[in-house]
N, C-alpha and C positions, 0 to 999 in steps of 0.2 A: 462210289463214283457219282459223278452230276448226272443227272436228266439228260438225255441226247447227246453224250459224248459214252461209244460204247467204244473197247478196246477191244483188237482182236488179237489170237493167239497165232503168233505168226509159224506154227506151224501146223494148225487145224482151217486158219481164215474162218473162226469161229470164235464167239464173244467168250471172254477167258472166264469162265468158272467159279474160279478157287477164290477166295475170301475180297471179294467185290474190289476195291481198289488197291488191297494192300498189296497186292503183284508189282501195280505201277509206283507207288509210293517205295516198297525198295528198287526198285530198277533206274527210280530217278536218283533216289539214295548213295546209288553204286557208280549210277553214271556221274554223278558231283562227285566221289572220291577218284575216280578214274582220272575226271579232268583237273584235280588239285595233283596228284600222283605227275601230272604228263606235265604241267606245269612246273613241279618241283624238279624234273629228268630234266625240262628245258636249261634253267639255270643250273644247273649240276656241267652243261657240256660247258658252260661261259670258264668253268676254273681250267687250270692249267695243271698236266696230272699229277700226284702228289701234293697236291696244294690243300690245305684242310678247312681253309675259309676263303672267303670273295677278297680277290685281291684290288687295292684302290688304288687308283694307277695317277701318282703326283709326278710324274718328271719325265721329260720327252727329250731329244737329241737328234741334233740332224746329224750324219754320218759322214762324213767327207770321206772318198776315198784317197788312201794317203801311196798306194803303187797307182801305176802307169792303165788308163781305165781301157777299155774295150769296145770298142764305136764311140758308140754316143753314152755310155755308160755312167757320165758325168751328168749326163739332164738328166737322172732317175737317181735321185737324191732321198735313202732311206729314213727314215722317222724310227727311233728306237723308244717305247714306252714303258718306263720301268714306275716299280712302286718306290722304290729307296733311289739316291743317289746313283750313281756309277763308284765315286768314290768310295760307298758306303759298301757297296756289295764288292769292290778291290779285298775290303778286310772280312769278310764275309767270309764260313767256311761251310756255305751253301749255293749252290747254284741259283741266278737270279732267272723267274719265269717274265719272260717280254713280249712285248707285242712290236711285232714290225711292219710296219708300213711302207709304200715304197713310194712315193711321189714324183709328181715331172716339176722340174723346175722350182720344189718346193712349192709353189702353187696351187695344184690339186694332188688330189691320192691315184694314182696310176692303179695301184693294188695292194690288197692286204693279204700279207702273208701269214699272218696269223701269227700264232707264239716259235718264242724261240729260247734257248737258254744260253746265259751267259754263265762263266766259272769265274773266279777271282781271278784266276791267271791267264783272261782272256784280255784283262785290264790294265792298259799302263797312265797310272793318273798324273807324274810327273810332264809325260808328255802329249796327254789328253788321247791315249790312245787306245781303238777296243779292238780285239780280232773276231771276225763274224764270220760263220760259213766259208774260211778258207781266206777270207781278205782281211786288211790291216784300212781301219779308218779313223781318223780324227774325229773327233765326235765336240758337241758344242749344246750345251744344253739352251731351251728355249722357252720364253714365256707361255704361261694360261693363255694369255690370251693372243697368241701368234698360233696354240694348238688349237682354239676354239676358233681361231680363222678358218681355218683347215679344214676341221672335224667337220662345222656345221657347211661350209662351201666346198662341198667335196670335186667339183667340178671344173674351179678355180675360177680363174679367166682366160689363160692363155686357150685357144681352141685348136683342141690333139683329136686325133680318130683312137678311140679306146675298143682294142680288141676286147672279144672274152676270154680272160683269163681264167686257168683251173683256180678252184678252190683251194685254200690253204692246207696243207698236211695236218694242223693241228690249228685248227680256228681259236681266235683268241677270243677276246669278249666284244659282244656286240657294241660299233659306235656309239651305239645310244649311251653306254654305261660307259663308256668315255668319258663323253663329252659332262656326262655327270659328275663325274669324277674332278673333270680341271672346274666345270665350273662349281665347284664347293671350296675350289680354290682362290677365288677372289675375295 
């Protein structure tokens, strides 16, 4: 150890002993893998489960509701974020992992709902139509940069009172790696 930096044993409150720095040289050791370890768990919750690699999310859709909506159910205009097509995962004979988003007015993000999955036979592509958690919606897919409106201005314009809403049942990936995502798409 240096001159005038003594270390103590934090369960003696006495200067440690055993072989002069090498205590603190592995304990710094262990704390760097600890925090590489906790770092690698952080990215590990972003996938979606069963998914074996980081998924890159190229294609977004706003969701028209296509029954009869419930209040105002119609200003909270869903955002569905998938990696492939909608068409593409109709012929798919895997389940697509999504991210959903819920917005007001299309203008800001109301709430993220985190992931969700879609089946092939959730999909009707002849008439642009997908079933989501019990509803039937017209879906319309939308530019990089009408998402990157969105993503980086999550507050919009239109000025709403935003309760706190619960956390997503199964959190998707952080907006940052969104908006990474479209914008690699320009």
């Amino acid at each position: 150890m240096s001159a005038g930096l003594v270390a103590l044993c934090p369960c003696h409150s006495k200067a440690l002993c055993s072989v002069g720095g090498g205590v603190l040289k592995k304990a710094s050791k262990l704390y760097c893998v600890f925090l590489f370890l906790l770092a690698i768990a952080g990215t590990a919750q972003t996938r979606p489960p069963g998914e074996s690699k980081l998924a890159i999310y190229h294609h977004a859709y706003y969701l028209f509701l296509a029954g009869t909506p419930n209040g105002c159910e119609e200003c909270y205009v869903p955002l569905l974020v998938t990696t492939e097509t909608l068409e593409e995962a109709a012929k798919s004979t895997q389940t697509e992992a999504c991210v959903l988003i819920v917005t007001y007015e299309r203008d800001s993000i109301w709430h993220n709902d985190g992931m969700v999955s879609i089946a092939a036979r959730d999909i009707q592509v002849a008439p642009r139509v997908v079933q989501l958690r019990g509803r039937k919606y017209r879906y319309q897919e939308i530019t990089s940069a009408e998402v990157l409106r969105l993503f980086e201005n999550q507050m919009g314009t239109i000025p709403i009172s935003r309760p706190m809403l619960p956390k997503a049942d199964s959190p998707g990936p952080p907006l940052e790696d969104l908006i990474s995502d479209f914008r690699n798409l320009k």
